[in-house]
N, C-alpha and C positions, 0 to 999 in steps of 0.2 A: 647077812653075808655081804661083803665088799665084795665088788667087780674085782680083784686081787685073787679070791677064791675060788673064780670060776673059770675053770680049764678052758683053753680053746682046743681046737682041732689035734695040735700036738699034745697037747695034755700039760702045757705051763699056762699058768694062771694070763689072761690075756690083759695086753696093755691097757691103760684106761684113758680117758677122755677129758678134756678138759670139762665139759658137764659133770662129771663127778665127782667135784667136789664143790665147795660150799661156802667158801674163805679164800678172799685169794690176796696177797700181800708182796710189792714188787722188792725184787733185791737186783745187790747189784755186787759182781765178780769184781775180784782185784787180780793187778799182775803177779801177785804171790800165789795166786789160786792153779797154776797154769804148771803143769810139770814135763820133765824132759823132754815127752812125748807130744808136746802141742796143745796138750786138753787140761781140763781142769783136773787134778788128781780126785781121787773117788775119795778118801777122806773128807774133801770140801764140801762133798754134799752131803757129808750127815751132819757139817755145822751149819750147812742153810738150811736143814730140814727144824734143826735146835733153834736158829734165829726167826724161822718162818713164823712157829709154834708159839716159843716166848715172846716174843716182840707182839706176837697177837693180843696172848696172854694178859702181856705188863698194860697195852694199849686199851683193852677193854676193861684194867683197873682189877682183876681178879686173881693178880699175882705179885707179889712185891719181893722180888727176889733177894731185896738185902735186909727188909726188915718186918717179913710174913711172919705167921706163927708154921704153916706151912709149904711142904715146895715138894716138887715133882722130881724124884729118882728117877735114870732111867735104870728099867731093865731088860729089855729085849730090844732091837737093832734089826734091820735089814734094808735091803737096797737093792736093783733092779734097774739094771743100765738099757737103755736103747739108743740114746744116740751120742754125740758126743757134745758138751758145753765145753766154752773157753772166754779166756777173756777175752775181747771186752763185751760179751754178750750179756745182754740182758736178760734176766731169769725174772720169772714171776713162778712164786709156788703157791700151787693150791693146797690145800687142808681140807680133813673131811675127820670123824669122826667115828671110827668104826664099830669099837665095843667102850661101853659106859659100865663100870664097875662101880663100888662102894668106895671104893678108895685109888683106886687105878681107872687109865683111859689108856686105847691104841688109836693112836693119830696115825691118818695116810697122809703123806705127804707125793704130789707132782711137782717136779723140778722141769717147766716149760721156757723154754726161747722164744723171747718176747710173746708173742701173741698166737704161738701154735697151738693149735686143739690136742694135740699127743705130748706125750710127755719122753722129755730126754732122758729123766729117771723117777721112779716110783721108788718112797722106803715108807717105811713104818717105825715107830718106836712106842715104846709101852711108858708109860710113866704111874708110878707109883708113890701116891700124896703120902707124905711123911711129916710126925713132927719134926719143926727144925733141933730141936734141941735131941729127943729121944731114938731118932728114926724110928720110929715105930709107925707102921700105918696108920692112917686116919683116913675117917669120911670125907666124900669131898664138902668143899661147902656149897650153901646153895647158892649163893653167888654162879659157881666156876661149873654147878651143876647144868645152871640156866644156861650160859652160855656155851656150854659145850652141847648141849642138845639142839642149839640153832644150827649146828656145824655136823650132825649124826648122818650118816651117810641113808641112804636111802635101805632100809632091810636090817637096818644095824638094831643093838639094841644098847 
C-alpha cells in the first residue's frame, strides 16, 4: 500500500514526502505552462508526470519509444493539488513505483518546488505494456521488470 492509501485524520488519503519516493528527475516549467490565473495549468502536470516517467524510462535504456517492440498505454490518471507551481519555478519529480503487474505498473509521481520535502501535486498513472503493432498486452520485460522494482515503493508489490 502507498502513503496515497492511507487516510489522515479527515479521511483523504495524506500528502506524502519527499522520502517516498525512489527516483527523482529535475524538470523545468515553461512560459506556456502558466495560465490566466498565475499558475501552471493542471493539464501541465500530467505532462511532467509522462516526462518524469519516460525520460527515466528512455535514460535507463528500457524504453525506446520510436522503435520498441513494446510501449506503455496509459490507462488510468489522477492528480492531487496542494500548492501551487508556476513558471519559472523549478520542479523536481519524484517516482515511486506502487503496484507491479504482469503487464501493467502504477507509477506515483510528486511534482516538488525545487528542493521542498512536500509536494505541490501528487498523480498516479497506470500504464499498460502493449505490443506496438497489435496492442495487445504483453509481459513486461526483464529488463524494465528489474528496473522498476529499484523504484517499488515501500509495501508495494
Amino acid at each position: 500500500m502507498s502513503h496515497g492509501d492511507t487516510p489522515n485524520a479527515a479521511g483523504r488519503a495524506r500528502q506524502g514526502r519527499r522520502a517516498d519516493y525512489r527516483v527523482f528527475r529535475k524538470l523545468t516549467t515553461r512560459w506556456s505552462d502558466n495560465d490566466v490565473y498565475g499558475h501552471m495549468n493542471n493539464v501541465v502536470h500530467y505532462a511532467l508526470f509522462d516526462t518524469a516517467v519516460n525520460g527515466w524510462l528512455i535514460d535507463e535504456k528500457v524504453l525506446d519509444p520510436l522503435h520498441g517492440k513494446n510501449v506503455g498505454l496509459v490507462v488510468e490518471t489522477g492528480c492531487r493539488y496542494f500548492a501551487e507551481l508556476a513558471f519559472p519555478d523549478a520542479v523536481t519529480a519524484g517516482i515511486r513505483v506502487a503496484r507491479l503487474g504482469t503487464s501493467s505498473v502504477r507509477y506515483e509521481v510528486g511534482l516538488f518546488r525545487s528542493d521542498a520535502e512536500e509536494p505541490a501535486a501528487e498523480g498516479h498513472f497506470v500504464h499498460v505494456y502493449v505490443d506496438r503493432l497489435t496492442r495487445r498486452p504483453t509481459p513486461l520485460s526483464d529488463e524494465i521488470r528489474a528496473l522498476l522494482q529499484t523504484a517499488l515503493a515501500e509495501g508495494s508489490s
